[in-house]
C-alpha positions as CSV (number, residue, x, y, z in Angstrom):
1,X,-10.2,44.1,-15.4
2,X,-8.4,42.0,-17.8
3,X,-6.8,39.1,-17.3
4,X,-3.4,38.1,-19.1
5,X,-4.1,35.5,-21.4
6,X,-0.5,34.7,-22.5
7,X,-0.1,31.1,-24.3
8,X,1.8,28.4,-22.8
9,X,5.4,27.7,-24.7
10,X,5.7,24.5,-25.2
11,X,9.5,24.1,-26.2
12,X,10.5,25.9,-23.5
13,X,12.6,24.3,-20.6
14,X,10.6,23.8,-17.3
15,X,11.3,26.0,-14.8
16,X,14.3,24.8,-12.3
17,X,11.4,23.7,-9.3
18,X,9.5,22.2,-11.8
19,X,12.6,20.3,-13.1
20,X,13.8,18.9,-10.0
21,X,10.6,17.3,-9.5
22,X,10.6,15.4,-12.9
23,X,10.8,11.4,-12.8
24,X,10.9,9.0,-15.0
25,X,7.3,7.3,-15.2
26,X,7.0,3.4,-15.0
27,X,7.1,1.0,-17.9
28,X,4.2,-1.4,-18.4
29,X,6.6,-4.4,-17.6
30,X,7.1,-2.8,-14.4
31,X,3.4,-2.9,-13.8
32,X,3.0,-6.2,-15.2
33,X,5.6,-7.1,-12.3
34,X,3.4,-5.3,-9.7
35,X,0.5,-6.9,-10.6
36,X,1.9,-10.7,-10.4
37,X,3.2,-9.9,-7.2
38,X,0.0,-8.5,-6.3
39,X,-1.8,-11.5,-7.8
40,X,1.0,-14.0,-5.8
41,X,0.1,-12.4,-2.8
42,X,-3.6,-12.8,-3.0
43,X,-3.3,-16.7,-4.2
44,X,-1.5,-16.9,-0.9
45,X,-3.8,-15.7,1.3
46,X,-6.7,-17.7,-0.5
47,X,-5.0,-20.8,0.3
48,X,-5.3,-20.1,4.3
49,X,-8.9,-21.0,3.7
50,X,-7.8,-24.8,2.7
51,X,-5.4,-25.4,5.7
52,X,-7.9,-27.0,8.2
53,X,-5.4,-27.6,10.7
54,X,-4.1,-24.4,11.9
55,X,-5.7,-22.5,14.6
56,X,-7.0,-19.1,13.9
57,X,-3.9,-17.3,15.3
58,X,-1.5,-18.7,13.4
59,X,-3.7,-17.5,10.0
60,X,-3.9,-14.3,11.8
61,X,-0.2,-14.0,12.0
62,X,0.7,-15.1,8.5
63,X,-2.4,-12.4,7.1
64,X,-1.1,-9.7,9.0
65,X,2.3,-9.4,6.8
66,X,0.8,-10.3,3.5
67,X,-1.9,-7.3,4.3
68,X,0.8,-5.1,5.2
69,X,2.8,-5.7,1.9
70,X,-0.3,-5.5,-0.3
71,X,-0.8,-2.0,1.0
72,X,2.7,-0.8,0.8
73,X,3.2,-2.4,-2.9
74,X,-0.5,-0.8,-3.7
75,X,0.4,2.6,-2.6
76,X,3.9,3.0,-3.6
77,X,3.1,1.6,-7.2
78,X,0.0,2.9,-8.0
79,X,-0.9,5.7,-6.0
80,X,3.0,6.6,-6.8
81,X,3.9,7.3,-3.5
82,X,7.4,7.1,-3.9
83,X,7.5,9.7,-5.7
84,X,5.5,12.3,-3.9
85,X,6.9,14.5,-1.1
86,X,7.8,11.5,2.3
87,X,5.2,13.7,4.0
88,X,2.3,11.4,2.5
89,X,4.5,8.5,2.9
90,X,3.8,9.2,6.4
91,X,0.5,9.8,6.7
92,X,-0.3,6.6,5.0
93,X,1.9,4.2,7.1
94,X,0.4,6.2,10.2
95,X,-2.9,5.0,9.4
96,X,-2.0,1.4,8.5
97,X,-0.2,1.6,11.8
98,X,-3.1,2.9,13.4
99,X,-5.4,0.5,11.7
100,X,-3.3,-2.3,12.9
101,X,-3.1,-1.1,16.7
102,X,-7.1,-0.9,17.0
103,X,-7.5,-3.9,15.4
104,X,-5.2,-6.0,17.5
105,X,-6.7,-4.1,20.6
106,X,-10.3,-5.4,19.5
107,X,-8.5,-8.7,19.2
108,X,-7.2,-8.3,23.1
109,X,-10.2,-7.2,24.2
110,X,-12.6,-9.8,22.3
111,X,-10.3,-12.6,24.1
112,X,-9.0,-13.5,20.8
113,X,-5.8,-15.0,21.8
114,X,-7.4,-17.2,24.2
115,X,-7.2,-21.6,23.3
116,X,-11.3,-21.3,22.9
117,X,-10.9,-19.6,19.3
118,X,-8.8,-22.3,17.8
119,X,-10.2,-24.4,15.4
């Protein structure tokens, strides 16, 4: 029982699958980008906390999208999802939408949208 051993060429061209999946990678100013986006994001949802006036819903409302673009900017940027086959593209965005669905359900059934939860 042997086992071939044969050394990887290094020079050589990539085979025509594994050339059709090449990309370019990032550049740290993209990620610099990212990451003050990120960091604008999460500035904005800290300053809900100092808005006394508005009722709980309406900080609800305006979470809800900047949650939903956190994740999207957090998995297609760092877990490079847009580069990886739609398939997992899916899969993530099905459990986001999931997530959202049983959370706004819980919301329903808790009464949540009722005037007594205003503040």
């Amino acid at each position: 029982m042997s086992v071939d051993t044969a050394p990887e060429h290094k020079g050589t061209p990539l085979e025509p699958h594994h050339e059709s999946h090449q990309h370019e990678h990032p550049s740290d100013r993209n990620y610099f980008i990212v990451a003050a986006i990120l960091g604008v994001i999460t500035a904005a949802e800290v300053a809900t906390y100092y808005f006394e006036d508005l009722s709980t819903t309406v900080l609800v409302i305006w979470l809800f999208p900047m949650m939903i673009a956190k994740f999207a900017i957090v998995c297609g940027w760092f877990m490079h999802l847009h580069y990886d086959n739609p398939l997992f593209r899916r899969i993530f965005v099905f459990g986001l939408t999931l997530a959202i669905v049983v959370y706004l359900i819980m919301l329903t059934a808790m009464n949540f949208w009722s005037s007594s939860w205003t503040s």
